[in-house]
N, C-alpha and C positions, 0 to 999 in steps of 0.2 A: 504494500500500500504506500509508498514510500517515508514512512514512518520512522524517524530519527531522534535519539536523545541527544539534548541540549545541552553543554554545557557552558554554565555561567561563573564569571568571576566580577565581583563590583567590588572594586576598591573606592575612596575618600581620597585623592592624593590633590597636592596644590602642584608639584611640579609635574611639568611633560612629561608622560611614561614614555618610557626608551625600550628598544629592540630588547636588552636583557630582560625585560621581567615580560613581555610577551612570549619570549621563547621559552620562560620558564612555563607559562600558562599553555603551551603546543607538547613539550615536554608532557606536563601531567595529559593531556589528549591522549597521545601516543599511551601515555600506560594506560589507561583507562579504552584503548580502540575504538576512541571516538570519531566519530566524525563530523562535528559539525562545532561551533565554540563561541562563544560571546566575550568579549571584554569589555566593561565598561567603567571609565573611569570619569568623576568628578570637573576634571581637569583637561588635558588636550592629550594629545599620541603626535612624538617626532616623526618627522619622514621617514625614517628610518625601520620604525615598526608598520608602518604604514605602506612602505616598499618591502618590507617583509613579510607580511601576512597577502598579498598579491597573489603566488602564484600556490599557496599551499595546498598540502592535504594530509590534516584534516581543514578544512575551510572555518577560516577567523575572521566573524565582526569587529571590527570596533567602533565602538560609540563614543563617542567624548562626549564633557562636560553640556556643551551647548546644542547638540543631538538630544542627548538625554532631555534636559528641560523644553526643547521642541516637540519633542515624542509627548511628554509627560503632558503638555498643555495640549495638544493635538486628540489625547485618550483619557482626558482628563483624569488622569492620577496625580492624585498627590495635590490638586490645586484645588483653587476656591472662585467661585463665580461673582468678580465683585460688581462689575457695571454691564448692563446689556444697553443697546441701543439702538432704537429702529430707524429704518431708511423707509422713506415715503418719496412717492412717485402721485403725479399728479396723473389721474384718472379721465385719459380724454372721452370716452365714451360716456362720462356724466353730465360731461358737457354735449355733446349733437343732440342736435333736433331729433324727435321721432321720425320716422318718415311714413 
């Protein structure tokens, strides 16, 4: 059915995650014979890990910081609904004549 388990790691971090602690997260993949993996961190991912999880297998997401809170507001998790506001369109049809 093409039915796969996920695996996830979400760190907190303030600096750039870098290639080493991605490969450490490919690494546990491989022992676990997964295929498929998430990262997601707080923060950003250098180019580095980003030209590194490119061509692999098992196949690595990564999310950064400002994915994450796009995601988050897009599926509304984790937020709060503070202002709505409507758009109104003038209705020309309430204006013509019968005919």
């Amino acid at each position: 059915m093409g039915l796969d388990v996920i695996y996830i790691q979400a760190k907190q971090w303030s600096n750039p995650v870098g290639c080493p602690e991605v490969r450490k997260f490919v690494g546990a993949l491989h022992g676990k014979k997964a295929r498929k993996g998430v990262f997601i961190t707080t923060s950003s991912f250098t180019k580095e890990a980003h030209d590194f999880v490119k061509h692999l297998d098992p196949k690595v997401v990564l999310i950064d910081g400002e994915t994450l809170a796009r995601l988050m507001i897009e599926h509304n998790v984790g937020v709060t609904v503070k202002s709505v506001y409507e758009l109104k369109a003038v209705d020309r049809d309430f204006f013509e004549e019968p005919s």
